[in-house]
N, C-alpha and C positions, 0 to 999 in steps of 0.2 A: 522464504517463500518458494525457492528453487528446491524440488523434489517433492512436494505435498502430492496427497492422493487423496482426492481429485485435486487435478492441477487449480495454484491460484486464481480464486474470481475477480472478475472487473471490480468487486465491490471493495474486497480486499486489498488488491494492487493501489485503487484510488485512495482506502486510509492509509496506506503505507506513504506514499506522495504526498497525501496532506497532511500529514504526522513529519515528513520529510520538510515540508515546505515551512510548515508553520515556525521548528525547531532553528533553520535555516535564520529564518526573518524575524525570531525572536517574536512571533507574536502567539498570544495567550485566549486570540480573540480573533473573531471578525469585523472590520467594519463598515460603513458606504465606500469609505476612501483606501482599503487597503483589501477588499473583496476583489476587485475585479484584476488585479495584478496575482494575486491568491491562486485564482481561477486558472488562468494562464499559466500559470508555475506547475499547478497538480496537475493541468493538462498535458504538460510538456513529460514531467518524471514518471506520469501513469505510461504516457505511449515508450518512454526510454523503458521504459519497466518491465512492459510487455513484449517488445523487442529484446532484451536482454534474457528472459525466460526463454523466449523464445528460441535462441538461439544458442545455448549453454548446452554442454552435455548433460544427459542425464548423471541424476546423483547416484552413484553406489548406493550409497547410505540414507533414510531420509532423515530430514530435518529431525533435534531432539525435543523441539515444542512445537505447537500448534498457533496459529497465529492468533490475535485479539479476538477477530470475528467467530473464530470458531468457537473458543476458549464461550463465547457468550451464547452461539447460538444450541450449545448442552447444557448450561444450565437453566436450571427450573426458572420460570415466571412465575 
């Protein structure tokens, strides 16, 4: 995510956290009882996320993919 143009979006940063989170906690799903711990965890690695962009030097080089969101929001509907 570090070096994209335009820099990563909150939307982006937040599946990366919850693709982080989920992977972490082995879970495949959501549920009543394991949402709101979920929640808390992507809230937590979104703000480290953004903090850490934030504060990196810039890339010489950019990234050699695009990330998921992007990767969807060029293809056709």
């Amino acid at each position: 995510m570090r070096g994209l143009e335009p820099a990563a979006t909150e939307q982006e940063i937040y599946a990366a956290a919850l693709q982080y989170v989920r992977k972490v906690g082995g879970l495949s799903g959501l549920s009543s009882a394991t949402k709101p711990a979920v929640d808390k965890a992507v809230a937590a690695v979104a703000a480290a996320t953004t903090e850490l962009l934030a504060e990196l030097p810039d890339r010489r080089v950019p990234p050699a993919t695009e990330p998921p969101l992007r990767r969807l929001a060029r293809e056709p509907q």
